[in-house]
Each structure stands twice: as structure tokens, then as C-alpha cells.
C-alpha positions, 0 to 999 in steps of 0.5 A: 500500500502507499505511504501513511497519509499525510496532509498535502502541500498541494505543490505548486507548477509541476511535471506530468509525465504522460505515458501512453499504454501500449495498445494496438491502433484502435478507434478511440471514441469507439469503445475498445479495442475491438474496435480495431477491425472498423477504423484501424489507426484510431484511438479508443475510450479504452485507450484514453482511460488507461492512460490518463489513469496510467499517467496520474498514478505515476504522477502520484508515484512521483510525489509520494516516495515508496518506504523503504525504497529510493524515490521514482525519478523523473528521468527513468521514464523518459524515452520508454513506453510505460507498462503497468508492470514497469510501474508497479515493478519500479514503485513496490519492487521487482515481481509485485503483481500488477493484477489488481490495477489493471483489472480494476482499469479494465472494469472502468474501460468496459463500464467506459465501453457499456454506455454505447451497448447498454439500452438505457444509454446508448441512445441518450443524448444527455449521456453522449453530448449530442443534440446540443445537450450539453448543459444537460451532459454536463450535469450528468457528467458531475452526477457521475463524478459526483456518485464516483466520490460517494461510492468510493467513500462507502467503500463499494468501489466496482459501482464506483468504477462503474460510474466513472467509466461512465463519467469518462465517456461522457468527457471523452465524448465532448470533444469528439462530438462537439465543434470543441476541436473545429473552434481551434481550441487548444486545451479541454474546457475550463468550465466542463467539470465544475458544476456552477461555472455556466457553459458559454457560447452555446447555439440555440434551436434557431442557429444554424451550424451545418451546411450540406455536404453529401461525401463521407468526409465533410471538413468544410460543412460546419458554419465557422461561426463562434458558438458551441453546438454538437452534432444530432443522432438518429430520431431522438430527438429530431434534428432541427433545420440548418442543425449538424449531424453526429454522421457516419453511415448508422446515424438516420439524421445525416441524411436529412438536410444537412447531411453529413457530420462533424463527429471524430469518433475515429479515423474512418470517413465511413463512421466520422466525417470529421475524421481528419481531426480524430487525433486533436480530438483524442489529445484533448479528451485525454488531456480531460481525463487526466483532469478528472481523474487528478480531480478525483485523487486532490477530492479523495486523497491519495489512499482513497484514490488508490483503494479506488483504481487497486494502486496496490500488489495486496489483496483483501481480508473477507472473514465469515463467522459462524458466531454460535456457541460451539465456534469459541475455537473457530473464533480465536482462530479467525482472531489469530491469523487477522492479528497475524496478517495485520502486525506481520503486513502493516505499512508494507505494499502487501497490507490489506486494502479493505477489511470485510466482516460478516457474523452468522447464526441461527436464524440471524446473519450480518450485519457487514462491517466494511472498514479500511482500516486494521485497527478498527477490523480487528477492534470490531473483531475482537469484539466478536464471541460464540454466544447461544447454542443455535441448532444446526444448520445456519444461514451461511449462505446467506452471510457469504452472499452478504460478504460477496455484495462488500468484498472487492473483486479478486479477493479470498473470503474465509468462512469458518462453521461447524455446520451446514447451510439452512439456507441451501436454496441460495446455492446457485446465487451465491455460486454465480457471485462468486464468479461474477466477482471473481472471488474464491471461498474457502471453507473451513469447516470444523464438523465433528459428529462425535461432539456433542456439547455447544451445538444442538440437532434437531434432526438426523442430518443428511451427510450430503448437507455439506454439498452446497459448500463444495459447490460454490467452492467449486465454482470460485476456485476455492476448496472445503477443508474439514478439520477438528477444534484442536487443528483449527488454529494450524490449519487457518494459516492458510488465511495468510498464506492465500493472500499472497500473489499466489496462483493455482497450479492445474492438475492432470487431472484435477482430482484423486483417482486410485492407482493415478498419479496427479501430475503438475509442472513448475517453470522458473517464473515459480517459486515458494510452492505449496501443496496441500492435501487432506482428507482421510489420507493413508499415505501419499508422496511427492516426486519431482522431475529428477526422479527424487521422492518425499513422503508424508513424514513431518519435517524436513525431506528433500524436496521440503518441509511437511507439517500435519494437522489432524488429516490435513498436510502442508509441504513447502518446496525448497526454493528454488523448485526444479522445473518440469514435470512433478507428480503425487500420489495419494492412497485414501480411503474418500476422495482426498483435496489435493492443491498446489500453489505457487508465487509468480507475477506471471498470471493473466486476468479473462474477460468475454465479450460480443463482437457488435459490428454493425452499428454506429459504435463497433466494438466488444459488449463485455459479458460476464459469461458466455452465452449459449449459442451466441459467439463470443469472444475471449479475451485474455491480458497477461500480466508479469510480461516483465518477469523472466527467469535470466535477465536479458530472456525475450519475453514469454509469450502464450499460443493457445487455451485449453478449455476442460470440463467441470468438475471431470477435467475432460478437455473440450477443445484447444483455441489459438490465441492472437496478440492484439498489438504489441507482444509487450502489453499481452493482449491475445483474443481468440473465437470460443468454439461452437461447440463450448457454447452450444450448451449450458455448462461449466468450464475452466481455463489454461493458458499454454505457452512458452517461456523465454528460453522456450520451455513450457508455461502453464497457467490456470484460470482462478475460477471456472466460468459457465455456459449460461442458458440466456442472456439476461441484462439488467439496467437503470438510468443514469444517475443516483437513487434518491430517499422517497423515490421510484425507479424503473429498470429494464431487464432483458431475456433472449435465448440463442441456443432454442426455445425456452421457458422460464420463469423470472424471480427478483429480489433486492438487497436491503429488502426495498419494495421490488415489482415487476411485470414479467414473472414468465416468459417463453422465448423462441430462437433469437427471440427476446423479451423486454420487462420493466421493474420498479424500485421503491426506495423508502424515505428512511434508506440511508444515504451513500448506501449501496442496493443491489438488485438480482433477476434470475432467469430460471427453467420452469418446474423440473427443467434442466436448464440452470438458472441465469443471474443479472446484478445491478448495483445502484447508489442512493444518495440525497440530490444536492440542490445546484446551489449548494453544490459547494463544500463548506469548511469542514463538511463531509459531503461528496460533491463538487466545489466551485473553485476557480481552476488555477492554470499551471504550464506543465510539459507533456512527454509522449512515447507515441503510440506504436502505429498509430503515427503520432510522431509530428502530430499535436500530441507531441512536445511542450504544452503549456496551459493545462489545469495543475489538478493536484493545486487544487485544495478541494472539488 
């Protein structure tokens, strides 16, 4: 993590240090880089949001010395191309994992990307800057900015993300849809962020701004006149006479008189016929990013800032305690190992970020004690005892789901019990939400039959009834260990060992099975390797690629050190492990948990996404999962590149991913994958086959590649995905949830791979009133359904606070199809009048102040984006003038 906080100078002129990401040439005011395949040689939203977030993170770097480590010098960046490995590697040290930042950059680029996708955004003019709206874009431009600051205050930083990508591209859009750039402005708008400051200039209905031009490319057809206006798309609403189009061949004005456009979208003249001043555009709308973004960082302070886009290599703390009588030993394990990780990790890069805390019994659970601080995680901790007796099962399930609703995505959560769930009927939910937050559950679970004092039966319990927890482990990657009061304290080290930047290792094949070895393999990007084993074990050994064996003796052998707890074993390798191929074996009487962990900074981050093509905003829709029978995209980002075995190695690089089954291991198919732009930023993409998608089901997957010096890398993915039956989406319209209100939200159902009959269920956490008109629905192929939900939000719903909504989707009666989830996160927040937007002295409230922007000369230092020919042009050399965001003392 980053220094202590301390109050700031506020320094004053300063050097920014704009590095470009190194991306392929896109198309920039088109969403992603998928965009690539319409108007190569552009720039993308998901272009100029990572590097502005790139650029203010090493701007923060600069300022704020590492402890312990010499200062980041200016000079060391110059004359290269920055990658978020390079900076994470400069700033924490060699191999700290950059996972986090650039996965939580990704969930602002595609929340970015989702505003041209999502139907309650896509056609808004209000959200994009078009149809001369700008003083209505503005003021959804600083609500979004706005609920970015409260969001990240209430700890809930994935809606935070979300809401600032959807602030970024409403800025972005500014400068490509409106005459910013054929003003012959140099610097982004001054008074664009800042909520009292009036909009000046503006054309009015009666205006005209645009004459006729019936070509693609239209550089003459804008009027010349003074005043600002944007261009009108498709029929909502219509385009006055003598007004501009947005342009392009989708948007249905252009060719209404006038014809044609003034949008810079990319470099296309079939998409923008403003095309030729795509990359003044672009520079401004960058130069705007940097400004909010360096906004958003003087408003939070750097920690906050930091926690917001994950500036840091450790992860989170996520506890779930079975609170009931029979727990004592469970709790003061729990107890031990978070003093442990809090004393043994404080002030350095791998202390935990964000602290979540979540309390069980019976019939009660939560609430959630969310904190970013450790003392007051371990005060609220310490404060928590096993009281009552509390009948078996307890609403576990129930308390998970509340856990995952907090925990920030890539996380670990810990839940300890010794009984089974009440709450079963949750299982797929919270099996879903583990993947959608890509977390991973481990449960420790301390079941003895034999004991009888502290914990009551009503009834004789099914030995089943742990079921559901070895399924949504399952499906987050994680694993259900059993043990007994007296090794609870041991083997609850694995807490500390988890948050480490530790990566699976995939086993052929992925469970026990008699008379077969379980066979792994270890490159020399590996080290500090674990593996881990338990059950009702007979015996087992550990063999490695020379031949040599150990065995399940405690202590020390000759490929490392055994510790056993009860029926659960732990071996730590030598450093440093021989690589190839190693293999276990394992004789037991059940089907034992085998699992091999290692440390490396070489790991890969996943999304999926849909190619949309044909429309005005070419690019990928992001995905949680794959639908069913609709073709789709993985998209693969590897991160560590920088790491190899010997200095001076090329880099690794990575051909193809091999998909298995789930939980059999069957392999269902070998994907080639292709690089996306410069091997160095380790993006590859590759088609999902037919025949993965042709039905609902789970699946994993591994990234097969080389290294260097050509040996094998195997990578896994953390968790599994899943096929899902439907595509279902769930929205709302921009902006906040007010106290007394009533919202409407969309949601969508459409299947693609044959009939279906479903019946649709919602709830909404906390318990606000939720209706909805669609309760069933029978689709055809290709067929979709449209509903509508309304969201009543109480007088008494507590400001900053978050709501989550969730339809489920789910085959009727006995059907076999599996349920399909949608989440929608949504903020409530009291609306601040438009005079009282200032923070006065001392007020707590997240809005926006009127400050007048001081002007600061700084110089602008750009690589040049590869390909994309920006050597020469306007990005290049000294720009005086722009807004020096960190002098600001407030916003």
C-alpha cells in the first residue's frame, strides 16, 4: 500500500509525465479495442482511460516516495513506453503483481465501453453530448463524478468504477462530438467539470451550424461561426433545420438536410466525417481525463484514490463467522491469523486494502462491517464471541452472499462453521457471485459428529448437507477443508498464506483417482510452492522431475518441509523448485483435496465479450459469461510480461487455451490465441468454439505457452466460468437513487441456443419494495423479451448506501436448464440542490466545489503510440496551459 497519509502541500507548477499504454491502433471514441477491425489507426475510450489513469498514478508515484525504497525519478521514464508492470515493478519492487490495477482499469474501460451497448444509454443524448445537450451532459457528467466520490467513500468501489467509466465517456465524448476541436481550441474546457461555472457560447434551436455536404468526409460543412453546438443522432430527438449531424453511415439524421457530420469518433470517413481531426480530438479528451481523474485523487486523497483504481500488489481480508456457541475455537482462530496478517503486513505494499466482516447464526446473519482500516477490523473483531447454542444448520449462505455484495473483486473470503447451510436454496446465487466477482471461498469447516456439547440437532442430518459448500467452492476456485477444534488454529494459516500473489497450479487431472498419479509442472517464473492435501489420507508422496521422492513424514525431506494437522498436510518446496514435470500420489480411503500453489507475477486476468459490428459504435459488449449459442469472444491480458527467469530472456509469450470440463477435467477443445498489438502489453483474443457454447455448462481455463528460453508455461484460470442458458441484462438510468423515490429498470431475456421457458424471480438487497411485470416468459430462437421493474426506495434508506438488485432467469418446474443471474448495483444518495453544490469548511459531503481552476504550464512527454503515427502530430512536445489538478485544495 502507499505511504501513511499525510496532509498535502498541494505543490505548486509541476511535471506530468504522460505515458501512453501500449495498445494496438484502435478507434478511440469507439469503445475498445475491438474496435480495431472498423477504423484501424484510431484511438479508443479504452485507450484514453488507461492512460490518463496510467499517467496520474505515476504522477502520484512521483510525489509520494515508496518506504523503504529510493524515490521514482523523473528521468527513468523518459524515452520508454510505460507498462503497468514497469510501474508497479519500479514503485513496490521487482515481481509485485500488477493484477489488481489493471483489472480494476479494465472494469472502468468496459463500464467506459457499456454506455454505447447498454439500452438505457446508448441512445441518450444527455449521456453522449449530442443534440446540443450539453448543459444537460454536463450535469450528468458531475452526477457521475459526483456518485464516483460517494461510492468510493462507502467503500463499494466496482459501482464506483462503474460510474466513472461512465463519467469518462461522457468527457471523452465532448470533444469528439462537439465543434470543441473545429473552434481551434487548444486545451479541454475550463468550465466542463465544475458544476456552477455556466457553459458559454452555446447555439440555440434557431442557429444554424451545418451546411450540406453529401461525401463521407465533410471538413468544410460546419458554419465557422463562434458558438458551441454538437452534432444530432438518429430520431431522438429530431434534428432541427440548418442543425449538424453526429454522421457516419448508422446515424438516420445525416441524411436529412444537412447531411453529413462533424463527429471524430475515429479515423474512418465511413463512421466520422470529421475524421481528419480524430487525433486533436483524442489529445484533448485525454488531456480531460487526466483532469478528472487528478480531480478525483486532490477530492479523495491519495489512499482513497488508490483503494479506488487497486494502486496496490495486496489483496483483501473477507472473514465469515459462524458466531454460535460451539465456534469459541473457530473464533480465536479467525482472531489469530487477522492479528497475524495485520502486525506481520502493516505499512508494507502487501497490507490489506479493505477489511470485510460478516457474523452468522441461527436464524440471524450480518450485519457487514466494511472498514479500511486494521485497527478498527480487528477492534470490531475482537469484539466478536460464540454466544447461544443455535441448532444446526445456519444461514451461511446467506452471510457469504452478504460478504460477496462488500468484498472487492479478486479477493479470498474465509468462512469458518461447524455446520451446514439452512439456507441451501441460495446455492446457485451465491455460486454465480462468486464468479461474477471473481472471488474464491474457502471453507473451513470444523464438523465433528462425535461432539456433542455447544451445538444442538434437531434432526438426523443428511451427510450430503455439506454439498452446497463444495459447490460454490467449486465454482470460485476455492476448496472445503474439514478439520477438528484442536487443528483449527494450524490449519487457518492458510488465511495468510492465500493472500499472497499466489496462483493455482492445474492438475492432470484435477482430482484423486486410485492407482493415478496427479501430475503438475513448475517453470522458473515459480517459486515458494505449496501443496496441500487432506482428507482421510493413508499415505501419499511427492516426486519431482529428477526422479527424487518425499513422503508424508513431518519435517524436513528433500524436496521440503511437511507439517500435519489432524488429516490435513502442508509441504513447502525448497526454493528454488526444479522445473518440469512433478507428480503425487495419494492412497485414501474418500476422495482426498489435493492443491498446489505457487508465487509468480506471471498470471493473466479473462474477460468475454460480443463482437457488435454493425452499428454506429463497433466494438466488444463485455459479458460476464458466455452465452449459449451466441459467439463470443475471449479475451485474455497477461500480466508479469516483465518477469523472466535470466535477465536479458525475450519475453514469454502464450499460443493457445485449453478449455476442460467441470468438475471431470475432460478437455473440450484447444483455441489459438492472437496478440492484439504489441507482444509487450499481452493482449491475445481468440473465437470460443461452437461447440463450448452450444450448451449450458461449466468450464475452466489454461493458458499454454512458452517461456523465454522456450520451455513450457502453464497457467490456470482462478475460477471456472459457465455456459449460461440466456442472456439476461439488467439496467437503470443514469444517475443516483434518491430517499422517497421510484425507479424503473429494464431487464432483458433472449435465448440463442432454442426455445425456452422460464420463469423470472427478483429480489433486492436491503429488502426495498421490488415489482415487476414479467414473472414468465417463453422465448423462441433469437427471440427476446423486454420487462420493466420498479424500485421503491423508502424515505428512511440511508444515504451513500449501496442496493443491489438480482433477476434470475430460471427453467420452469423440473427443467434442466440452470438458472441465469443479472446484478445491478445502484447508489442512493440525497440530490444536492445546484446551489449548494459547494463544500463548506469542514463538511463531509461528496460533491463538487466551485473553485476557480488555477492554470499551471506543465510539459507533456509522449512515447507515441506504436502505429498509430503520432510522431509530428499535436500530441507531441511542450504544452503549456493545462489545469495543475493536484493545486487544487478541494472539488
Amino acid at each position: 500500500m502507499l505511504p501513511t497519509e499525510v496532509p498535502q502541500s498541494h505543490p505548486g507548477p509541476s511535471v506530468l509525465l504522460l505515458l501512453q499504454l501500449l495498445l494496438p491502433p484502435t478507434s478511440a471514441f469507439f469503445p475498445n479495442i475491438w474496435s480495431l477491425l472498423a477504423a484501424p489507426g484510431s484511438i479508443t475510450h479504452q485507450d484514453l482511460t488507461e492512460e490518463a489513469a496510467l499517467n496520474v498514478t505515476l504522477q502520484l508515484f512521483l510525489e509520494r516516495p515508496p518506504p523503504g525504497r529510493p524515490p521514482l525519478r523523473l528521468e527513468d521514464f523518459l524515452g520508454r513506453t510505460l507498462l503497468a508492470d514497469d510501474l508497479f515493478a519500479a514503485y513496490f519492487g521487482p515481481g509485485s503483481p500488477s493484477r489488481r490495477f489493471r483489472a480494476a482499469l479494465g472494469e472502468v474501460s468496459r463500464a467506459n465501453a457499456a454506455q454505447d451497448f447498454l439500452p438505457t444509454s446508448r441512445n441518450d443524448p444527455d449521456l453522449h453530448f449530442d443534440a446540443e445537450r450539453l448543459d444537460q451532459g454536463r450535469t450528468q457528467l458531475v452526477g457521475a463524478l459526483r456518485e464516483t466520490l460517494v461510492a468510493t467513500r462507502a467503500l463499494d468501489h466496482t459501482l464506483a468504477r462503474q460510474r466513472l467509466g461512465a463519467a469518462l465517456h461522457a468527457l471523452q465524448d465532448f470533444y469528439s462530438h462537439s465543434n470543441w476541436v473545429e473552434l481551434g481550441e487548444q486545451q479541454p474546457h475550463p468550465h466542463l467539470l465544475w458544476p456552477r461555472q455556466e457553459l458559454q457560447n452555446l447555439a440555440q434551436v434557431a442557429d444554424p451550424t451545418c451546411s450540406d455536404c453529401e461525401a463521407l468526409s465533410c471538413p468544410g460543412n460546419w458554419l465557422g461561426f463562434t458558438l458551441l453546438t454538437s452534432g444530432y443522432f438518429g430520431t431522438h430527438p429530431p434534428k432541427p433545420p440548418g442543425k449538424c449531424s453526429h454522421g457516419g453511415h448508422f446515424d438516420l439524421s445525416s441524411s436529412q438536410p444537412p447531411r453529413g457530420g462533424i463527429n471524430k469518433d475515429s479515423t474512418s470517413p465511413s463512421f466520422s466525417p470529421h475524421h481528419m481531426l480524430h487525433l486533436q480530438a483524442a489529445k484533448l479528451a485525454l488531456l480531460a481525463s487526466i483532469q478528472a481523474f487528478g480531480l478525483l485523487r486532490s477530492r479523495l486523497g491519495d489512499r482513497d484514490f488508490s483503494r479506488l483504481l487497486d494502486i496496490t500488489p495486496a489483496s483483501s481480508l473477507s472473514f465469515v463467522l459462524d458466531t454460535t456457541g460451539s465456534m469459541g475455537e473457530e473464533i480465536n482462530a479467525a482472531k489469530i491469523q487477522a492479528r497475524h496478517i495485520v502486525e506481520q503486513r502493516r505499512g508494507s505494499p502487501m497490507e490489506p486494502i479493505h477489511y470485510v466482516l460478516v457474523p452468522f447464526h441461527d436464524p440471524g446473519f450480518g450485519p457487514v462491517f466494511t472498514t479500511s482500516d486494521p485497527d478498527s477490523f480487528w477492534q470490531q473483531l475482537n469484539e466478536i464471541h460464540a454466544l447461544g447454542g443455535g441448532d444446526e444448520p445456519e444461514m451461511c449462505l446467506s452471510a457469504l452472499q452478504l460478504a460477496l455484495l462488500h468484498t472487492p473483486p479478486l479477493s479470498d473470503i474465509f468462512v469458518f462453521t461447524d455446520a451446514s447451510p439452512k439456507d441451501a436454496f441460495l446455492t446457485n446465487r451465491v455460486e454465480s457471485l462468486t464468479q461474477e466477482r471473481r472471488c474464491r471461498v474457502t471453507f473451513l469447516v470444523t464438523e465433528d459428529t462425535s461432539r456433542v456439547q455447544g451445538r444442538a440437532r434437531r434432526e438426523i442430518l443428511s451427510p450430503l448437507r455439506f454439498e452446497p459448500y463444495k459447490a460454490v467452492a467449486l465454482a470460485s476456485g476455492g476448496e472445503v477443508i474439514f478439520t477438528k477444534d484442536q487443528h483449527i488454529g494450524d490449519v487457518a494459516a492458510i488465511v495468510g498464506d492465500s493472500m499472497a500473489a499466489l496462483v493455482t497450479l492445474p492438475l492432470d487431472p484435477p482430482f484423486v483417482v486410485p492407482g493415478r498419479p496427479l501430475v503438475f509442472s513448475v517453470d522458473g517464473l515459480l517459486q515458494k510452492i505449496t501443496v496441500r492435501i487432506h482428507g482421510d489420507i493413508s499415505s501419499f508422496w511427492i516426486k519431482n522431475p529428477a526422479g527424487v521422492s518425499q513422503d508424508q513424514k513431518e519435517g524436513t525431506g528433500p524436496l521440503g518441509h511437511t507439517h500435519r494437522f489432524g488429516q490435513f498436510w502442508m509441504v513447502t518446496m525448497h526454493d528454488p523448485p526444479q522445473t518440469g514435470t512433478w507428480e503425487i500420489q495419494v492412497t485414501a480411503e474418500d476422495t482426498p483435496g489435493v492443491r498446489v500453489q505457487a508465487q509468480t507475477s506471471l498470471d493473466f486476468l479473462f474477460h468475454f465479450g460480443i463482437p457488435m459490428e454493425d452499428g454506429p459504435h463497433p466494438g466488444l459488449y463485455p459479458l460476464t459469461q458466455p452465452v449459449a449459442g451466441l459467439q463470443t469472444q475471449l479475451l485474455v491480458e497477461v500480466t508479469g510480461l516483465g518477469s523472466q527467469a535470466n535477465p536479458g530472456d525475450p519475453q514469454p509469450h502464450f499460443s493457445h487455451v485449453i478449455l476442460r470440463g467441470v468438475p471431470d477435467g475432460a478437455e473440450l477443445g484447444r483455441v489459438p490465441l492472437e496478440p492484439v498489438g504489441p507482444p509487450e502489453r499481452g493482449l491475445l483474443a481468440a473465437s470460443l468454439p461452437p461447440t463450448l457454447l452450444s450448451t449450458p455448462r461449466p468450464f475452466s481455463l489454461e493458458l499454454i505457452g512458452q517461456d523465454g528460453a522456450g520451455r513450457r508455461l502453464h497457467r490456470a484460470a482462478p475460477q471456472p466460468s459457465t455456459v449460461v442458458p440466456v442472456l439476461l441484462e439488467l439496467s437503470a438510468p443514469s444517475g443516483f437513487l434518491a430517499p422517497g423515490s421510484k425507479v424503473s429498470l429494464s431487464v432483458r431475456v433472449a435465448s440463442f441456443s432454442g426455445p425456452q421457458d422460464l420463469d423470472l424471480r427478483t429480489s433486492v438487497n436491503p429488502s426495498f419494495s421490488l415489482t415487476s411485470n414479467l414473472s414468465r416468459a417463453h422465448l423462441e430462437l433469437n427471440e427476446s423479451v423486454w420487462g420493466r421493474l420498479w424500485l421503491e426506495v423508502p424515505d428512511s434508506a440511508a444515504s451513500d448506501s449501496v442496493v443491489m438488485v438480482t433477476v434470475t432467469a430460471a427453467g420452469r418446474e423440473d427443467s434442466p436448464v440452470p438458472p441465469t443471474h443479472a446484478f445491478l448495483r445502484l447508489l442512493v444518495l440525497a440530490p444536492a440542490p445546484q446551489d449548494q453544490l459547494a463544500t463548506p469548511t469542514g463538511s463531509s459531503d461528496p460533491t463538487l466545489t466551485t473553485a476557480t481552476p488555477a492554470f499551471s504550464p506543465f510539459t507533456l512527454v509522449t512515447q507515441g503510440r506504436a502505429g498509430a503515427g503520432l510522431a509530428g502530430s499535436p500530441w507531441w512536445g511542450t504544452v503549456g496551459g493545462l489545469l495543475l489538478l493536484r493545486g487544487l485544495a478541494s472539488w
